[in-house]
PDB file of N, CA, C and O in Angstrom:
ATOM      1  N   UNK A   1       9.161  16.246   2.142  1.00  0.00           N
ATOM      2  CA  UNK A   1       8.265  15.128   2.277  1.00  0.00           C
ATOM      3  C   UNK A   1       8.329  14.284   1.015  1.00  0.00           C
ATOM      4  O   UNK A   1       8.215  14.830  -0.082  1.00  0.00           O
ATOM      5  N   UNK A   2       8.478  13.179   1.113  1.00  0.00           N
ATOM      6  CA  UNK A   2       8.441  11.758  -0.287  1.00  0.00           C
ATOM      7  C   UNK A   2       6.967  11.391   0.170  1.00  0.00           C
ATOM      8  O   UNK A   2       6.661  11.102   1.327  1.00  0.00           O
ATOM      9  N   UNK A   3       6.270  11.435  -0.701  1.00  0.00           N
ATOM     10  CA  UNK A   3       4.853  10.997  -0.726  1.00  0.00           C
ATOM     11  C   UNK A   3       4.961   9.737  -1.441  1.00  0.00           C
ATOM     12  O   UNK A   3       4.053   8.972  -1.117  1.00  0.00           O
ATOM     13  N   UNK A   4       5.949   9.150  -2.503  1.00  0.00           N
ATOM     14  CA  UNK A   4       5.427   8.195  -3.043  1.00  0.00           C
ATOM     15  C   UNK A   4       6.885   7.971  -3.464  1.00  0.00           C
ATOM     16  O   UNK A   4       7.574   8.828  -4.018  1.00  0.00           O
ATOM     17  N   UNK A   5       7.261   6.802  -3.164  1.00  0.00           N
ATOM     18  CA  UNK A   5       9.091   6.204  -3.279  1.00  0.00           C
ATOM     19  C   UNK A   5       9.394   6.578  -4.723  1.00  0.00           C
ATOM     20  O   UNK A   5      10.365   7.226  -5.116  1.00  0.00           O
ATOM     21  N   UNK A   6       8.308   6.014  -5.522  1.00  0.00           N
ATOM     22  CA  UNK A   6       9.121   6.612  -7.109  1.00  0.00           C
ATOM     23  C   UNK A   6       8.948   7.942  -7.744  1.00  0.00           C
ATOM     24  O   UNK A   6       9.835   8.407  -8.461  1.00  0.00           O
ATOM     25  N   UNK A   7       7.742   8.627  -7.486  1.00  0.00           N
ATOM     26  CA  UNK A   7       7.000   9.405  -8.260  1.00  0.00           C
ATOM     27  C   UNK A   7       8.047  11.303  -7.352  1.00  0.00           C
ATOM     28  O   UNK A   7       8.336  12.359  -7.914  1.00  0.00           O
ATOM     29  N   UNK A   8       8.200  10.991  -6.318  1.00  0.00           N
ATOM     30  CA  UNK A   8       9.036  12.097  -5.467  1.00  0.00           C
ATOM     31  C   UNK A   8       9.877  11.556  -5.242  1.00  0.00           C
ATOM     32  O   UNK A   8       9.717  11.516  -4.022  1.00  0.00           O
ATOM     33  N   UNK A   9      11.021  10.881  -5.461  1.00  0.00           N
ATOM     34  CA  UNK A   9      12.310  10.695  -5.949  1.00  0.00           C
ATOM     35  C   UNK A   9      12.618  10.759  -7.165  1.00  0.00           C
ATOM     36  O   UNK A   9      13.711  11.289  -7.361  1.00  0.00           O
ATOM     37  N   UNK A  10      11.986  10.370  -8.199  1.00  0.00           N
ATOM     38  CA  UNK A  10      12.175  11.071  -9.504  1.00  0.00           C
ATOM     39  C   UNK A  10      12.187  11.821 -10.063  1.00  0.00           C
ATOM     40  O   UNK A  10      12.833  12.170 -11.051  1.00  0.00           O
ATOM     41  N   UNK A  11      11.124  12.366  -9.251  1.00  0.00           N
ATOM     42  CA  UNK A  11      10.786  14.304 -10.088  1.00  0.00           C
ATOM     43  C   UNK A  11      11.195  14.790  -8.839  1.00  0.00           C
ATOM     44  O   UNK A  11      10.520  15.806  -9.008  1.00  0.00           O
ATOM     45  N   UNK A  12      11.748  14.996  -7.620  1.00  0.00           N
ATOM     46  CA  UNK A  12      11.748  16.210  -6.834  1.00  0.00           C
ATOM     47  C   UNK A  12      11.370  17.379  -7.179  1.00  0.00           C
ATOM     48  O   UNK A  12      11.081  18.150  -6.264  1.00  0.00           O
ATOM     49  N   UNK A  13      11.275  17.793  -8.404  1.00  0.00           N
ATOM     50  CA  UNK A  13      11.060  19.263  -8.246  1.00  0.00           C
ATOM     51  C   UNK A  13       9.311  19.482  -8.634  1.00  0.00           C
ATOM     52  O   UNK A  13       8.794  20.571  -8.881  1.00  0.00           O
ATOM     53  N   UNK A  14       8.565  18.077  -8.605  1.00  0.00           N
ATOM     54  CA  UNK A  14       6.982  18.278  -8.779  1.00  0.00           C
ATOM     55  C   UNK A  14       6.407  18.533  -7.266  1.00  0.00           C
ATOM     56  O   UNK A  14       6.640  17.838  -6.277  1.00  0.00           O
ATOM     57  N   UNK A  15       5.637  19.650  -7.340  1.00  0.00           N
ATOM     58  CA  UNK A  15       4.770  20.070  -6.272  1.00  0.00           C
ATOM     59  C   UNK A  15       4.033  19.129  -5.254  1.00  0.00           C
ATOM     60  O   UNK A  15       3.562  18.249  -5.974  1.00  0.00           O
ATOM     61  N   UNK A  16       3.750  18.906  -4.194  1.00  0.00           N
ATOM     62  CA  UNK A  16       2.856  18.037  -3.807  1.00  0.00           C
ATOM     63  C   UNK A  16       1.661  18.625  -2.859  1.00  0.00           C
ATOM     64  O   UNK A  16       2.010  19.366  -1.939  1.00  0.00           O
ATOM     65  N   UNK A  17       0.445  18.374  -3.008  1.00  0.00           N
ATOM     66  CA  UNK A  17      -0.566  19.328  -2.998  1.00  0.00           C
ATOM     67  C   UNK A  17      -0.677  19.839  -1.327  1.00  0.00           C
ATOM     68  O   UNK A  17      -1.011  20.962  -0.949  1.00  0.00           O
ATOM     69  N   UNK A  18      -0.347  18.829  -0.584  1.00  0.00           N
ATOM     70  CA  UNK A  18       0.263  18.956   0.851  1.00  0.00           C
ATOM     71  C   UNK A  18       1.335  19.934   1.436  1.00  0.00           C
ATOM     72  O   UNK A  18       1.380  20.152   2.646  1.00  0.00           O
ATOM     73  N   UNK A  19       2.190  20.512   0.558  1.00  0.00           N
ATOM     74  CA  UNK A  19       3.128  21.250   0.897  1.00  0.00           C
ATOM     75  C   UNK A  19       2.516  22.486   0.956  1.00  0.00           C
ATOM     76  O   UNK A  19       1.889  22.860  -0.035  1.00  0.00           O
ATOM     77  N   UNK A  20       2.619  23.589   2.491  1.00  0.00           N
ATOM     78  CA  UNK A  20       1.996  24.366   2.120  1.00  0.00           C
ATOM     79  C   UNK A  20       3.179  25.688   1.383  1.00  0.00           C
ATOM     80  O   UNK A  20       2.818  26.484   0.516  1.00  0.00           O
ATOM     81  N   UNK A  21       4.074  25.658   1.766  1.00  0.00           N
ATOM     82  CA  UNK A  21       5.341  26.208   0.955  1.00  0.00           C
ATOM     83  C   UNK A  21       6.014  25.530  -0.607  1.00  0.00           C
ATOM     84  O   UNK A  21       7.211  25.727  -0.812  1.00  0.00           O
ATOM     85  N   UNK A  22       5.478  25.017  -1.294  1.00  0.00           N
ATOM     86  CA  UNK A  22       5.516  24.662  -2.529  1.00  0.00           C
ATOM     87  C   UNK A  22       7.229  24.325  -2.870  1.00  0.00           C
ATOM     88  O   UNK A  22       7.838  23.256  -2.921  1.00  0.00           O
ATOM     89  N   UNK A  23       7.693  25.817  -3.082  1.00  0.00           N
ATOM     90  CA  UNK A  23       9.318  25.948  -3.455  1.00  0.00           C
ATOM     91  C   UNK A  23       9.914  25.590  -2.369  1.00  0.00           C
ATOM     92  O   UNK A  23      10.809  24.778  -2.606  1.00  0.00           O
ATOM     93  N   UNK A  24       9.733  26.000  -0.648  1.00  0.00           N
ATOM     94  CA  UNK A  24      10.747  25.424   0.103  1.00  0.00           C
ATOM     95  C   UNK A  24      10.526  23.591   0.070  1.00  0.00           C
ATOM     96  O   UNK A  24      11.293  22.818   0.646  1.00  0.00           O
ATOM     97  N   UNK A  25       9.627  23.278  -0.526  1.00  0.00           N
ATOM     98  CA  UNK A  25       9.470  21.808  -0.337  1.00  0.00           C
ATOM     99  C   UNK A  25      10.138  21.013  -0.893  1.00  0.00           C
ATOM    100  O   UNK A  25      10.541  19.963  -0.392  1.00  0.00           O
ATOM    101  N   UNK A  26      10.402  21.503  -2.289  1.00  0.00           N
ATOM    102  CA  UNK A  26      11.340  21.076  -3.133  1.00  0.00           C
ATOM    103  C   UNK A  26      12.505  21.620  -2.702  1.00  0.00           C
ATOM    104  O   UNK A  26      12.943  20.521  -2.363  1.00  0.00           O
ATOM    105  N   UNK A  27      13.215  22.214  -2.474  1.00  0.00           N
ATOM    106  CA  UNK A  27      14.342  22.528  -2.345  1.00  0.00           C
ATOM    107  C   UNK A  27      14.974  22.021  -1.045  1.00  0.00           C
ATOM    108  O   UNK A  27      16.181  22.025  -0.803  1.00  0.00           O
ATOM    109  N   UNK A  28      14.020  21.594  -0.259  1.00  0.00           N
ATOM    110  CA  UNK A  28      14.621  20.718   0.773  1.00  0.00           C
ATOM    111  C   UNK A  28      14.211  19.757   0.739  1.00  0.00           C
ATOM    112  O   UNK A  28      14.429  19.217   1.824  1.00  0.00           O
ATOM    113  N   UNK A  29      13.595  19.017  -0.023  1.00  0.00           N
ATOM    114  CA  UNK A  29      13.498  17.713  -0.819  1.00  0.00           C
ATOM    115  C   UNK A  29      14.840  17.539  -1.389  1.00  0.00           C
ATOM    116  O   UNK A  29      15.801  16.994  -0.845  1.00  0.00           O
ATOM    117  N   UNK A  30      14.778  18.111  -2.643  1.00  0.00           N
ATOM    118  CA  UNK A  30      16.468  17.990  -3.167  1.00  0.00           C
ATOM    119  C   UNK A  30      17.816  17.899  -2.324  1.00  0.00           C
ATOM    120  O   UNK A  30      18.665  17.042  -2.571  1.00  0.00           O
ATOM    121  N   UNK A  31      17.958  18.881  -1.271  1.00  0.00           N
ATOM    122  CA  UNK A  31      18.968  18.947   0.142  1.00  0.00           C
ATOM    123  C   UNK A  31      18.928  17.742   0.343  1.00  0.00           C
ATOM    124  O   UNK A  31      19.730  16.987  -0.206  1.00  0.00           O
ATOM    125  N   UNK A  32      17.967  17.306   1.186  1.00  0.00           N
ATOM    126  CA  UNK A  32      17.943  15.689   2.172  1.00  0.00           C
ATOM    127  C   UNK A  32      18.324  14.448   1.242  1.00  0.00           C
ATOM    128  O   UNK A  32      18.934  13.439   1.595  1.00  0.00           O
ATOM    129  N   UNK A  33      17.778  14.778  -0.152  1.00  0.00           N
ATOM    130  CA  UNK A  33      17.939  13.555  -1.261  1.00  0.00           C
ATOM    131  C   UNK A  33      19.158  13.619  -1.296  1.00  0.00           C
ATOM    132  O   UNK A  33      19.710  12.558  -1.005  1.00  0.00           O
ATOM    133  N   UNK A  34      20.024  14.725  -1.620  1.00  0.00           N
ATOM    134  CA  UNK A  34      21.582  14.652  -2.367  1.00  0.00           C
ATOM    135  C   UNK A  34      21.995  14.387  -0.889  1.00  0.00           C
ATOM    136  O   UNK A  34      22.781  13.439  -0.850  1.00  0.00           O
ATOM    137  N   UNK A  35      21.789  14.791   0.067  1.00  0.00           N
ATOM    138  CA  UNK A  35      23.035  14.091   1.576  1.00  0.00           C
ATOM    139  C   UNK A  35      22.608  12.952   1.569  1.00  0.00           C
ATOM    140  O   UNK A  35      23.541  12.195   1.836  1.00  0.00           O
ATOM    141  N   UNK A  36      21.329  12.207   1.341  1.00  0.00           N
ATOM    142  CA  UNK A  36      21.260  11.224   1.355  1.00  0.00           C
ATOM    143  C   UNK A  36      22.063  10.021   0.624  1.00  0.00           C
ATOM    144  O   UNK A  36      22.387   8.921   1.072  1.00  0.00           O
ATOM    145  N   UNK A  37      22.246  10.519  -0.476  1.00  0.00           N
ATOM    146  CA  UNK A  37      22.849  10.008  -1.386  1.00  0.00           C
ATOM    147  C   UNK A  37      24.158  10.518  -1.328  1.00  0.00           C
ATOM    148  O   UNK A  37      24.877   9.520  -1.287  1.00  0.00           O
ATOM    149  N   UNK A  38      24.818  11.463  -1.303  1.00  0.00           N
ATOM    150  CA  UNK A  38      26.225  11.737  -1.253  1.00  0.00           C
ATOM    151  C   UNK A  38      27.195  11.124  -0.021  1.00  0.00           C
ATOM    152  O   UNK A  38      28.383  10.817   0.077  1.00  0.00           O
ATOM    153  N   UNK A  39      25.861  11.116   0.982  1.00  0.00           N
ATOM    154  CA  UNK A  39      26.487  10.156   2.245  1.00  0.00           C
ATOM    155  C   UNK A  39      26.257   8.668   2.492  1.00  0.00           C
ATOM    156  O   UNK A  39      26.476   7.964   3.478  1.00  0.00           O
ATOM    157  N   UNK A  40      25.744   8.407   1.284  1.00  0.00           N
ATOM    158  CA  UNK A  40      25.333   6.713   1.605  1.00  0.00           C
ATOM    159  C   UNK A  40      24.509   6.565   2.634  1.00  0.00           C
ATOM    160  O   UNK A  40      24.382   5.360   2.850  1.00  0.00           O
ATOM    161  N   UNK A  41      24.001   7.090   3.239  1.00  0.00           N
ATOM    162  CA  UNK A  41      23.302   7.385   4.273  1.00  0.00           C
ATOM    163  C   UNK A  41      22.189   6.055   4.110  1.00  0.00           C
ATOM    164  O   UNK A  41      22.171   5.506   3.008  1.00  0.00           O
ATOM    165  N   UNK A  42      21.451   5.642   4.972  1.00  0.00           N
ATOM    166  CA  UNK A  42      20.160   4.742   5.270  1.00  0.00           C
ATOM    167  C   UNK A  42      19.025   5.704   5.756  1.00  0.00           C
ATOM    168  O   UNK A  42      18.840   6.547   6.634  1.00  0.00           O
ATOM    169  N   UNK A  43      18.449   5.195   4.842  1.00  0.00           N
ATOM    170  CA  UNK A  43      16.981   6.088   5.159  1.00  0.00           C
ATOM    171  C   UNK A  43      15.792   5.072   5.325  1.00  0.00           C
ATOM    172  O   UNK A  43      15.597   3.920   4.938  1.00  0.00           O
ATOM    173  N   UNK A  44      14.901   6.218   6.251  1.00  0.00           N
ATOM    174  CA  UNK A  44      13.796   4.820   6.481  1.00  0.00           C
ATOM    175  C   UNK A  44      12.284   5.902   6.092  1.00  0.00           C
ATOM    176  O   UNK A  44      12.413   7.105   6.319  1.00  0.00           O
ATOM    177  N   UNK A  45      10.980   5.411   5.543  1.00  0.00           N
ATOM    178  CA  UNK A  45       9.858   6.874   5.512  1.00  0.00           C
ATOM    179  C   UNK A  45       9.069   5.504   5.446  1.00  0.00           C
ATOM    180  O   UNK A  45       9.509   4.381   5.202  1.00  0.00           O
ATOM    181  N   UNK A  46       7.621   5.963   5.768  1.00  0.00           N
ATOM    182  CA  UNK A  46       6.749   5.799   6.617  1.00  0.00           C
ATOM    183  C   UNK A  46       6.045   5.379   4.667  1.00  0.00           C
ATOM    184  O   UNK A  46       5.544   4.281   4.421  1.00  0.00           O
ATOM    185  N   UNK A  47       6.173   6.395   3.675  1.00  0.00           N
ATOM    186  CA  UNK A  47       5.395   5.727   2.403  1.00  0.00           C
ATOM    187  C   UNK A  47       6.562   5.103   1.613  1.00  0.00           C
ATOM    188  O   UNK A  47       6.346   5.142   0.402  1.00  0.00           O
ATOM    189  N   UNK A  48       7.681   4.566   1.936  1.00  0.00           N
ATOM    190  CA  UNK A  48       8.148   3.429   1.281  1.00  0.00           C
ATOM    191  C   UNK A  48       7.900   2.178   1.312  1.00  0.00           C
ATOM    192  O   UNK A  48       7.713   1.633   2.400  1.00  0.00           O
ATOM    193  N   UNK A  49       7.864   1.680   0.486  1.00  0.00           N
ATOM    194  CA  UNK A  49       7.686   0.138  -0.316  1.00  0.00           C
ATOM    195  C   UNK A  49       8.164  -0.655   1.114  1.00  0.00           C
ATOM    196  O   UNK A  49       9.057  -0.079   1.735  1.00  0.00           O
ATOM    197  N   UNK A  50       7.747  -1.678   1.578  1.00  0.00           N
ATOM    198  CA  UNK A  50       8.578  -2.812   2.794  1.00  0.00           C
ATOM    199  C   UNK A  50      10.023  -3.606   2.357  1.00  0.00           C
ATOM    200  O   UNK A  50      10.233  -4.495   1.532  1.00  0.00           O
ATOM    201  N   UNK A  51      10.807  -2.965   3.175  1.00  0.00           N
ATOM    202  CA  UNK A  51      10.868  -2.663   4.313  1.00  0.00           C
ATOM    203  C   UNK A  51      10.967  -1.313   4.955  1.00  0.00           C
ATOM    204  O   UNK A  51      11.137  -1.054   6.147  1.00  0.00           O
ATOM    205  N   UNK A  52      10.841  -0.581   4.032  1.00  0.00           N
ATOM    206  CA  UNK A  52      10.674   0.581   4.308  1.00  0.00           C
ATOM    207  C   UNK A  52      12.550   1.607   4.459  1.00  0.00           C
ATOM    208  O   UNK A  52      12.861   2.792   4.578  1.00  0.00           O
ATOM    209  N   UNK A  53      13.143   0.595   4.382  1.00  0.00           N
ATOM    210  CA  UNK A  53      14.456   1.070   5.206  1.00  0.00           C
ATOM    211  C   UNK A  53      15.401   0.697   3.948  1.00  0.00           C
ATOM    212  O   UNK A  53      15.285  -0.352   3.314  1.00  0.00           O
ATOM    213  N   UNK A  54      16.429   1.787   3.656  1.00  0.00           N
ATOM    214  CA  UNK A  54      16.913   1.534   1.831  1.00  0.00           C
ATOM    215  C   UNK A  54      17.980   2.485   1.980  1.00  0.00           C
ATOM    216  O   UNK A  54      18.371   2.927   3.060  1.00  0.00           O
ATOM    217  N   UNK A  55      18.460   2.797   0.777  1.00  0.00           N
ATOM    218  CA  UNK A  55      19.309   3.803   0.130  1.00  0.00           C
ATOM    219  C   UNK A  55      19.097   4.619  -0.497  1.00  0.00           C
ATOM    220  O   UNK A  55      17.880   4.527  -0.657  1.00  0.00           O
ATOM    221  N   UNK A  56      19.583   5.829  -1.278  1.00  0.00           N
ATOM    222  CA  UNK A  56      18.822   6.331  -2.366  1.00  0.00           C
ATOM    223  C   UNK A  56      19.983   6.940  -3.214  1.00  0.00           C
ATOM    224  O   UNK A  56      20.950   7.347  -2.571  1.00  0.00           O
ATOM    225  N   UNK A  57      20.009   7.037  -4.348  1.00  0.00           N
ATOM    226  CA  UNK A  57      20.566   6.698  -5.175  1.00  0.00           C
ATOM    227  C   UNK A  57      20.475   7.848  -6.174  1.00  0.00           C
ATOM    228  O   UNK A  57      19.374   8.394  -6.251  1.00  0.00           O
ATOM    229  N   UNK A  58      21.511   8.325  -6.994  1.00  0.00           N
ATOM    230  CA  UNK A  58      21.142   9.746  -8.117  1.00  0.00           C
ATOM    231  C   UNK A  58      20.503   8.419  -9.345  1.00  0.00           C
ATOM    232  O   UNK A  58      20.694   7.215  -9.514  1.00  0.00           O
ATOM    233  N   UNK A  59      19.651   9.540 -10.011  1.00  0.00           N
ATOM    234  CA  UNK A  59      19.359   8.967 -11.456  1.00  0.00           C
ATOM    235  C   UNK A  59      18.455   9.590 -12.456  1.00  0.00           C
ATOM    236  O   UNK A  59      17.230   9.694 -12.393  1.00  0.00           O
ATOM    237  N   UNK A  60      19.284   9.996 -13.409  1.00  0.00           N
ATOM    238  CA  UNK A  60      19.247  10.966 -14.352  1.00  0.00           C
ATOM    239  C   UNK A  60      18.866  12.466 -13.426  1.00  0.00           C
ATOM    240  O   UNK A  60      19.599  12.962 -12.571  1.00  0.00           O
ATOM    241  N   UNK A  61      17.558  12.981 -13.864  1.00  0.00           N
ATOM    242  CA  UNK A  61      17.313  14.311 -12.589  1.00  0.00           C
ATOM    243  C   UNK A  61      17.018  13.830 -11.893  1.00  0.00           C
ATOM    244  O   UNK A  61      16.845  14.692 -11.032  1.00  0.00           O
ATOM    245  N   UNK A  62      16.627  12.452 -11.271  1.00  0.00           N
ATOM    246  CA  UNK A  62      16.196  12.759  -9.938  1.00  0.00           C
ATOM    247  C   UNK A  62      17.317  11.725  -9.173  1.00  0.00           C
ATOM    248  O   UNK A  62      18.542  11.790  -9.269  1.00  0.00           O
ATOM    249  N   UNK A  63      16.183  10.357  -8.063  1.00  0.00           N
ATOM    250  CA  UNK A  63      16.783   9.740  -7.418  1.00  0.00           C
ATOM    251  C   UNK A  63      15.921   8.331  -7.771  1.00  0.00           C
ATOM    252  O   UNK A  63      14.834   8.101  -8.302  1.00  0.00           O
ATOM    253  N   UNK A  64      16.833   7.642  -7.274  1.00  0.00           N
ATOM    254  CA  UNK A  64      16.301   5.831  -7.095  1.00  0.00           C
ATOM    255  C   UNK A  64      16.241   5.642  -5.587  1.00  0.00           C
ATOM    256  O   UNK A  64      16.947   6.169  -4.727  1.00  0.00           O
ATOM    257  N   UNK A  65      15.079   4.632  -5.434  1.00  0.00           N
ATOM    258  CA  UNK A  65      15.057   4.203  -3.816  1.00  0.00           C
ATOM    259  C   UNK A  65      15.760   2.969  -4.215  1.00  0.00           C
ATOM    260  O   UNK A  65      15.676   2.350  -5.276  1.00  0.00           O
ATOM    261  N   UNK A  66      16.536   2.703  -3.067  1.00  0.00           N
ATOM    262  CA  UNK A  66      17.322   0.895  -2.863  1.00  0.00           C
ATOM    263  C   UNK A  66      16.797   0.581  -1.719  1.00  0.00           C
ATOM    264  O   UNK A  66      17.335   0.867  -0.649  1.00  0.00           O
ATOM    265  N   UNK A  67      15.670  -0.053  -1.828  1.00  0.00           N
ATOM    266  CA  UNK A  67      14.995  -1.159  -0.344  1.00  0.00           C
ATOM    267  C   UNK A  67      15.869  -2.119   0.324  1.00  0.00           C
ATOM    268  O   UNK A  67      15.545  -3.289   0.120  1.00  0.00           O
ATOM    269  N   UNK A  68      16.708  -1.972   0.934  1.00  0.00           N
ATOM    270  CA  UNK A  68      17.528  -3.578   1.879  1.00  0.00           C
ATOM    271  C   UNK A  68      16.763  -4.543   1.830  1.00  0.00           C
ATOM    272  O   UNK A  68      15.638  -4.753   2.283  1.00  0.00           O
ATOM    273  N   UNK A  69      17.584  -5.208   1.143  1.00  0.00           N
ATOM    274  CA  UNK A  69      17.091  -6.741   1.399  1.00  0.00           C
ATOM    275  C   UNK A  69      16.893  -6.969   3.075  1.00  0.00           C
ATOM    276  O   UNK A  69      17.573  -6.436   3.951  1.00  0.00           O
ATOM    277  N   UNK A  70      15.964  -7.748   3.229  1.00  0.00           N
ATOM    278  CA  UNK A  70      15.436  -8.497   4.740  1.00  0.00           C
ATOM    279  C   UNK A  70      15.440  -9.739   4.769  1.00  0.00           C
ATOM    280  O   UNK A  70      15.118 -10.393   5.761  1.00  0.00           O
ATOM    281  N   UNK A  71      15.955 -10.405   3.242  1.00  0.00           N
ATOM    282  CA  UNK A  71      15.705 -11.887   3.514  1.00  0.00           C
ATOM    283  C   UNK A  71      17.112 -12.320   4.188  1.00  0.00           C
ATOM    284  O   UNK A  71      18.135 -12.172   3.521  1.00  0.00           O
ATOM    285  N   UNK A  72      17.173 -12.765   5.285  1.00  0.00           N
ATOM    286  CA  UNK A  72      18.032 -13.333   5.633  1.00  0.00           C
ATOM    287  C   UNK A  72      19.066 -14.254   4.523  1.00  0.00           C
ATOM    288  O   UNK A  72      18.737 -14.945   3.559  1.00  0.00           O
ATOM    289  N   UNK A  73      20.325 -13.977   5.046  1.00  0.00           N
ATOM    290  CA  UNK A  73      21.751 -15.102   4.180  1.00  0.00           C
ATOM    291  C   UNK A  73      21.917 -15.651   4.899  1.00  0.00           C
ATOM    292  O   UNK A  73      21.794 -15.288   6.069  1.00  0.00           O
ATOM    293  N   UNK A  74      22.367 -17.082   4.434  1.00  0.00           N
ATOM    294  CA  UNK A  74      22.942 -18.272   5.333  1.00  0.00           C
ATOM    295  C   UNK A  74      24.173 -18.522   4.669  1.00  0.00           C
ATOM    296  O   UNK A  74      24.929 -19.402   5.080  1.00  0.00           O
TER     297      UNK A  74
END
């Protein structure tokens, strides 16, 4: 679970008081982040920033969210 685009992509390995398995949370936090990122993959979650729909990215220990642009190109 990403509760908050920067704060659980950066730290993955901080607890979130919701998890009732603590360690499997993180550790399949970390899983989904690195395929996410190793596959370029598009991801979309329900507490990201609008548009909600992005990339994610390694950086330092953790990860970066990349939001898609929505403004239309001409």
């Amino acid at each position: 679970m990403i509760d908050h685009f920067i704060v659980s992509l950066q730290r993955p390995q901080w607890h979130v008081q919701v998890n009732d398995d603590k360690d499997r949370a993180v550790a399949t936090r970390r899983r989904i982040l690195n395929m996410v990122a190793t596959d370029r993959l598009l991801a979309i979650g329900y507490h990201m920033s609008f548009p909600a729909v992005g990339r994610v990215n390694r950086a330092a220990d953790g990860y970066r969210w990349l939001p898609l642009c929505y403004q239309p190109t001409l």
